[in-house]
C-alpha positions as CSV (number, residue, x, y, z in Angstrom):
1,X,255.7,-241.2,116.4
2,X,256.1,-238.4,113.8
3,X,253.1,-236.7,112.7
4,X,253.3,-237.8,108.8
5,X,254.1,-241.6,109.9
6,X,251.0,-241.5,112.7
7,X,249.0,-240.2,109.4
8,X,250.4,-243.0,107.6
9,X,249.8,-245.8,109.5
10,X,246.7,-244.9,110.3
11,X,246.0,-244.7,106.6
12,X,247.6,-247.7,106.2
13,X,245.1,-249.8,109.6
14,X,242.0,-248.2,107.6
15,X,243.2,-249.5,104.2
16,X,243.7,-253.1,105.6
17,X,240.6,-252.6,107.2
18,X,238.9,-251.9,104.3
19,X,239.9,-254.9,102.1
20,X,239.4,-257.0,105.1
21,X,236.2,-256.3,105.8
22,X,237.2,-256.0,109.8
23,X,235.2,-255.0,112.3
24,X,237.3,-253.1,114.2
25,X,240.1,-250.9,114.2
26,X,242.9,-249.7,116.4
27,X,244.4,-246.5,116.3
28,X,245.0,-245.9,120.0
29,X,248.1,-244.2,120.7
30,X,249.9,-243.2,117.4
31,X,250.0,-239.6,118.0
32,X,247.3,-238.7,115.3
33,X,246.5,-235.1,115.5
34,X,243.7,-235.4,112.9
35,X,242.2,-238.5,111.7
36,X,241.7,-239.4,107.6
37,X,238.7,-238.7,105.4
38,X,239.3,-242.6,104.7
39,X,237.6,-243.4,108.1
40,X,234.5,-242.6,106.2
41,X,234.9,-245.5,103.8
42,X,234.4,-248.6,107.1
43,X,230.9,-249.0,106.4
44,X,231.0,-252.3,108.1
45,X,233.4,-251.0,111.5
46,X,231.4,-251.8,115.0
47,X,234.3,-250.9,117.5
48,X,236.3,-248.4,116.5
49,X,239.3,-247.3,119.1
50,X,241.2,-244.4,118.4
51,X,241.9,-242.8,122.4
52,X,245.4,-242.0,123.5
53,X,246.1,-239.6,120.4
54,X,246.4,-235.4,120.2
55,X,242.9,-235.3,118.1
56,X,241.2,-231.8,118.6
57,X,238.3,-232.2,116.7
58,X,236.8,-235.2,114.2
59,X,235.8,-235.3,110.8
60,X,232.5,-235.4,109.6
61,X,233.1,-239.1,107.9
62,X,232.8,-240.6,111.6
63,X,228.9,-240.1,111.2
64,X,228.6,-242.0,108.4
65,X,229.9,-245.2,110.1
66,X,226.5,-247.0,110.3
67,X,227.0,-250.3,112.2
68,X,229.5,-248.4,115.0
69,X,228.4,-249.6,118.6
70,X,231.6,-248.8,120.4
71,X,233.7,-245.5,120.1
72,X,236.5,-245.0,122.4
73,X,238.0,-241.1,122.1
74,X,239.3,-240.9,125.5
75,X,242.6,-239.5,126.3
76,X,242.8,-236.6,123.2
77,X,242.3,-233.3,122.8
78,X,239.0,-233.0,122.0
79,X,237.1,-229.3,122.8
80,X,234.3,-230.3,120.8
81,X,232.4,-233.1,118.7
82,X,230.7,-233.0,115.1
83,X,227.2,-232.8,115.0
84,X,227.2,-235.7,112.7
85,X,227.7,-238.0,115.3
86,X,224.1,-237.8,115.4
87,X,224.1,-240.3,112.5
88,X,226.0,-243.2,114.5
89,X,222.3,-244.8,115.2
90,X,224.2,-248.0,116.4
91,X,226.1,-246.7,118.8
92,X,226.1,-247.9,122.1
93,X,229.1,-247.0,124.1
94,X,230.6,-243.8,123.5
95,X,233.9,-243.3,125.8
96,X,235.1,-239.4,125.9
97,X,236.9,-239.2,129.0
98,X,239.7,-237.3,130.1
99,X,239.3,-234.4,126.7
100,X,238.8,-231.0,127.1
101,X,235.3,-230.9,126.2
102,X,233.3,-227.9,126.8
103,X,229.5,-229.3,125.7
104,X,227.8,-232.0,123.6
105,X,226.1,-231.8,120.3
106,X,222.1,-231.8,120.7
107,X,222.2,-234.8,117.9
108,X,223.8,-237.1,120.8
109,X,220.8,-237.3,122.6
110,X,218.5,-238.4,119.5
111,X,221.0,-241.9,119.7
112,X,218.6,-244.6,121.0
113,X,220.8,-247.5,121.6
């Protein structure tokens, strides 16, 4: 998928999300090479999926996703990951595998669940 239309349908799953009130969201394997500020706005998102893209790094919105237990990343890009992360104080499986990932933040380890 193109670039702009990956953008755009992602924009478009958060946006249904959103109004729906889901509790999880799929954006596995659209191609995304950057993810939307909108992320920021799931307040209520547990499981959130978004392996199998060309992400490098993630916005600092993903930390403020309170109730998120699961994160799946695997299969990006990824050489690093926000410090905000930290904030994810719900979080109870976080998936990185097969990124490029040269160390962790030091907030990571402050996660208790």
């Amino acid at each position: 998928m193109p670039p702009d239309d990956a953008r755009r349908e992602a924009e478009r799953r958060i946006e249904e999300a959103c109004r729906s009130g889901s509790a999880e969201l799929f954006l596995r394997g659209l191609g995304l090479t950057e993810l939307p500020e909108s992320l920021g706005q799931l307040t209520q998102l547990q499981e959130l999926y978004i392996g199998q893209n060309q992400l490098t790094g993630l916005p600092e919105a993903l930390g403020r996703l309170p109730m998120l237990r699961h994160l799946d990343l695997t299969r990006n890009w990824l050489t690093g990951l926000p410090e905000a992360l930290g904030g994810l104080t719900q979080l109870r499986e976080l998936y990185l595998s097969q990124n490029q990932l040269t160390g962790l933040p030091e907030a990571l380890g402050g996660l208790a669940q």
